[in-house]
N, C-alpha and C positions, 0 to 999 in steps of 0.2 A: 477534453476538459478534466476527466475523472484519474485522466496520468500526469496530465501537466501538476493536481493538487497534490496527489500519491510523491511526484517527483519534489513538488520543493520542501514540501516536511519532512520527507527526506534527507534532503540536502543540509536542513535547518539542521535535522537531530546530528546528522555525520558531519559538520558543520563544508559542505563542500559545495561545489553548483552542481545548481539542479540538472543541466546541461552534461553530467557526468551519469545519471541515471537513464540506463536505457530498459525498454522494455523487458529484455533478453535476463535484465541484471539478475541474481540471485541473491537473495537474503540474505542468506550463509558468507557469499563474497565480500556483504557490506558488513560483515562482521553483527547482523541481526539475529538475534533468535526469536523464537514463536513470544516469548513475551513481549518483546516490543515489538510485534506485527500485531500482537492481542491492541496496544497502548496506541497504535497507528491507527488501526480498523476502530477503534471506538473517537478518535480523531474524527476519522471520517465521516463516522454515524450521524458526531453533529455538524459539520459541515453541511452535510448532505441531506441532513434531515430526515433519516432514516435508520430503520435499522438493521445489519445488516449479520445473519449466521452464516459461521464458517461452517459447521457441523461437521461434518466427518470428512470435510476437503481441505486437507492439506496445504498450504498458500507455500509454494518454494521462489516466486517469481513476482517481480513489479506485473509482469503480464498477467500472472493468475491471478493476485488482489485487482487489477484494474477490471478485468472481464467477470469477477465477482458483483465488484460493484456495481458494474455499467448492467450489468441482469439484474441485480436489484431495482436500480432508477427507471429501468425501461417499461 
């Protein structure tokens, strides 16, 4: 659930399908930098109803933000 949300705002922001986002993808390849990962995670926060610190981790991956957030929800 918490990749399938990751992937379609995604999709929205790069305007492409969500179906093109995979785990593995890196930020950098989608032409993201750490401020729109900052503008994404805070997306999420309220989605998710939560809130959630990066603090000194680095996010380079759909798979690091998802396994961020799924330790938060859990």
């Amino acid at each position: 659930m918490v990749f399938e949300k990751i992937a379609a705002l995604l999709a929205e922001k790069l305007e492409c399908e969500a179906t093109e986002i995979k785990m593995e993808t890196e930020f950098s390849a989608l032409g993201i930098d750490s401020l729109d990962v900052m503008e994404l995670l805070m997306t999420l926060e309220e989605e998710f109803g939560t809130e959630i610190e990066m603090g000194e981790n680095k996010v380079n991956t759909v798979a690091e933000l998802t396994a961020l957030i799924e330790a938060k929800l859990a």
